[in-house]
C-alpha positions as a printed NumPy array, in Angstrom:
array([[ 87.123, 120.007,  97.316],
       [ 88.25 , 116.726,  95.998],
       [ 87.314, 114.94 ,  92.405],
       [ 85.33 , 111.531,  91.924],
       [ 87.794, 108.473,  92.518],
       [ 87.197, 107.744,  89.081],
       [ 85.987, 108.951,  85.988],
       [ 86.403, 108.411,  82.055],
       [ 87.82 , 111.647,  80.921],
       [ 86.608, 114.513,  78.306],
       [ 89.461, 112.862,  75.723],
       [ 88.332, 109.673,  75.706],
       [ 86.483, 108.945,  72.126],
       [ 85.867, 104.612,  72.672],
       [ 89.527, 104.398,  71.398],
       [ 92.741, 103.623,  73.23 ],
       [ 94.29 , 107.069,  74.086],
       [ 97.862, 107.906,  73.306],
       [ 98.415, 110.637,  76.79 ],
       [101.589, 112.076,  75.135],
       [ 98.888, 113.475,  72.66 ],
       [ 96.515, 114.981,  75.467],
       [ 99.703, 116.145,  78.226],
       [ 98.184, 119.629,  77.594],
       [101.751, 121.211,  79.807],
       [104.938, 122.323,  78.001],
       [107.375, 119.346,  77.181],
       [110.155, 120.789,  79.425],
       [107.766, 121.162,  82.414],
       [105.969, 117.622,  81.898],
       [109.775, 116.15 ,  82.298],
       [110.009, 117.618,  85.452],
       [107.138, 116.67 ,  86.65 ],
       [107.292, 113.378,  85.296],
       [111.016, 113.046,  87.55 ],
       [109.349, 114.815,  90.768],
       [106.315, 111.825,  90.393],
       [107.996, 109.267,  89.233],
       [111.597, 109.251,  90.973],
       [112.2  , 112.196,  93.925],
       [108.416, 111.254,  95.281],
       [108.229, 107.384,  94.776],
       [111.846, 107.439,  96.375],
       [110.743, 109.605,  99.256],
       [108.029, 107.644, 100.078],
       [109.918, 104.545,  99.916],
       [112.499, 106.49 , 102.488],
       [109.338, 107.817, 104.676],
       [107.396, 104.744, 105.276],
       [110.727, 102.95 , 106.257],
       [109.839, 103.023, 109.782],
       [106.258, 101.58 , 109.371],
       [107.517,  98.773, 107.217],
       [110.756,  97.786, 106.052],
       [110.956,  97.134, 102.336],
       [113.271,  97.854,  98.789],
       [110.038,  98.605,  96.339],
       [106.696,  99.887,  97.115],
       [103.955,  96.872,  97.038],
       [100.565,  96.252,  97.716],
       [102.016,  95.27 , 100.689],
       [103.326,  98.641, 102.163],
       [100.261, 100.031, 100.867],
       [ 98.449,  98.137, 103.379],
       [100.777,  98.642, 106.235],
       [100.769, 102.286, 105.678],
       [ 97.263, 102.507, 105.278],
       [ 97.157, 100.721, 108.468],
       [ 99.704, 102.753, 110.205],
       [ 97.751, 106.283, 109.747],
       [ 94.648, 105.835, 111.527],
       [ 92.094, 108.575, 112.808],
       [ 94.845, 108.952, 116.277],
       [ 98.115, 109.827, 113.913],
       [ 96.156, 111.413, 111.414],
       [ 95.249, 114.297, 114.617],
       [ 99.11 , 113.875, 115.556],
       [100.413, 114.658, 111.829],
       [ 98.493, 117.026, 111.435],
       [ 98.592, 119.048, 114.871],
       [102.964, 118.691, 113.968],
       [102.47 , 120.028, 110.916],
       [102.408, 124.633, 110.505],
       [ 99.628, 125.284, 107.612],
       [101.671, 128.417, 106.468],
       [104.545, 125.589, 105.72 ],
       [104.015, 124.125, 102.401],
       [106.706, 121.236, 102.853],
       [104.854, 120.279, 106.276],
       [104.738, 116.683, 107.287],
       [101.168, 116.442, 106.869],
       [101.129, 117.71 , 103.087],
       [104.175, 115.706, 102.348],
       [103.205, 112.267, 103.56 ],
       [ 99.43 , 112.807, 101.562],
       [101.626, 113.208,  98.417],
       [103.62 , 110.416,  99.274],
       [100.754, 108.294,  99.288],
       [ 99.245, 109.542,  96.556],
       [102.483, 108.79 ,  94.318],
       [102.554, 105.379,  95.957],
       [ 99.209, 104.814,  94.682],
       [ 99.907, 106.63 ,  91.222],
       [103.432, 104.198,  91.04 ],
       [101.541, 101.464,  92.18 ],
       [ 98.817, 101.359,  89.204],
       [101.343, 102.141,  86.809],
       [103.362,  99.223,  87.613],
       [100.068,  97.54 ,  85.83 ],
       [ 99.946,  97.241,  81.879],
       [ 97.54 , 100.234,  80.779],
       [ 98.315, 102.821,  83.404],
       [100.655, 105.869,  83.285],
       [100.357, 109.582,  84.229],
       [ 98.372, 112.389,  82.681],
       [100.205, 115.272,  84.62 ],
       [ 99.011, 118.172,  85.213],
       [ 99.525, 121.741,  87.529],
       [ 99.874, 121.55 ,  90.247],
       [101.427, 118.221,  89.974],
       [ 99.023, 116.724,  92.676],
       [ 96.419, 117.493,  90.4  ],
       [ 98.03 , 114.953,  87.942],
       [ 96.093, 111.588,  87.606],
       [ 96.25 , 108.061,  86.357],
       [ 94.87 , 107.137,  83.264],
       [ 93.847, 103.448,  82.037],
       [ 94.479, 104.15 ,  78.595],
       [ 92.055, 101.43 ,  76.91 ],
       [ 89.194, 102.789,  78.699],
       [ 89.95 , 106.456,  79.401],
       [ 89.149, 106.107,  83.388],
       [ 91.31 , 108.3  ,  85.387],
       [ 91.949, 107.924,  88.811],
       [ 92.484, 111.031,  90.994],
       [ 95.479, 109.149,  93.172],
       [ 96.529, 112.411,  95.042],
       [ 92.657, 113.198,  96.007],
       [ 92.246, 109.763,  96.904],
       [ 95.525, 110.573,  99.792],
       [ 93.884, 113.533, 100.294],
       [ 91.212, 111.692, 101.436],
       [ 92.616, 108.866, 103.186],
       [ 94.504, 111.646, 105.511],
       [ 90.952, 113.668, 106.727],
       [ 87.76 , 112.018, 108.071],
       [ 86.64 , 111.533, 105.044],
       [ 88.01 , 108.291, 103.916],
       [ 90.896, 107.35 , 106.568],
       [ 88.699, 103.951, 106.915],
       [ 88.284, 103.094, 103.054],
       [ 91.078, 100.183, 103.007],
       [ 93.078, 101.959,  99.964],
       [ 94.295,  97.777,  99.186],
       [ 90.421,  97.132,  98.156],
       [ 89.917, 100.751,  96.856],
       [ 93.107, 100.166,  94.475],
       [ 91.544,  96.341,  93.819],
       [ 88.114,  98.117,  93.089],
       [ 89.421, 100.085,  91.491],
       [ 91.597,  97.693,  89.119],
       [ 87.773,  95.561,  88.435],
       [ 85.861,  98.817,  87.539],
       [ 88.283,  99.756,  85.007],
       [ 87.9  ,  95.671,  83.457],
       [ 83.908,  96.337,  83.577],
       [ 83.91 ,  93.808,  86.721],
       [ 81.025,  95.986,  88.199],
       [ 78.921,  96.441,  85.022],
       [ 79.146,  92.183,  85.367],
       [ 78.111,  92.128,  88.829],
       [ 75.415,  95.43 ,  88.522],
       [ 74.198,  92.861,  85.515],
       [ 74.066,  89.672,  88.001],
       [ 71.788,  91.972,  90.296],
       [ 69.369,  92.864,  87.637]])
């Protein structure tokens, strides 16, 4: 079962949140998480998307072409490659990929950084003015079964970005 795309979490109080006060891990096992997110997994999925798009950083723009890339037909063909007693399959390894593209990508944003957690795919994003966090790894988890292989993860991170700035309290308000 996956989470909401986005919620304001429990530790938000109307106050910007300081997350190395709420990382609820050990110190020694948050820095090795923080390395496997933030360096072996962003440079693996620059490495594994290679062949759909050539690039030296990961953008909006290889977000798109990846998202592009794994439609419903090699979606089946990852997954029928991939043995489920093999935890380091190419199906499970490519959904964390994306989802630490999409965690790397809203971090590169003023605001955003990392509340990790255990397992680390079960770490999210957190906007720390506003306390939303954004469950990157469910949303690859997602993208990758029928679910939400259509959702155009560009727009979803762009909806995203305008939720978090009250951009759809603005436009609920227009409506009203």
């Amino acid at each position: 079962m996956t989470r909401p795309d986005m919620y304001q979490i429990a530790a938000y109080e109307g106050e910007p949140l300081n997350l190395d006060e709420i990382q609820y891990m050990p110190e020694d096992y948050i820095e090795n998480v923080k390395k496997h997110i933030n360096i072996d997994m962003v440079d693996a999925a620059l490495e594994d998307f290679q062949h759909i798009i050539k690039s030296d950083k990961l953008d909006l723009t290889v977000l798109a072409a990846v998202d592009k890339y794994y439609d419903r037909k090699k979606i089946a063909e990852l997954i029928k490659e991939s043995d489920p007693k093999d935890f380091s399959n190419s199906y499970v390894v490519t959904v964390c990929e994306f989802g630490a593209m999409l965690g790397y990508l809203f971090k590169q944003i003023d605001g955003f950084d990392w509340l990790y957690s255990h397992p680390y795919f079960h770490s999210i994003i957190v906007h720390k003015n506003t306390g939303f966090g954004i469950t990157v790894f469910d949303w690859a988890i997602k993208k990758f079964s029928e679910y939400g292989v259509d959702d155009g993860f560009v727009e979803k991170f762009n909806a995203a970005l305008a939720g978090v700035n009250g951009e759809w309290e603005e436009d609920e308000d227009k409506n009203d």
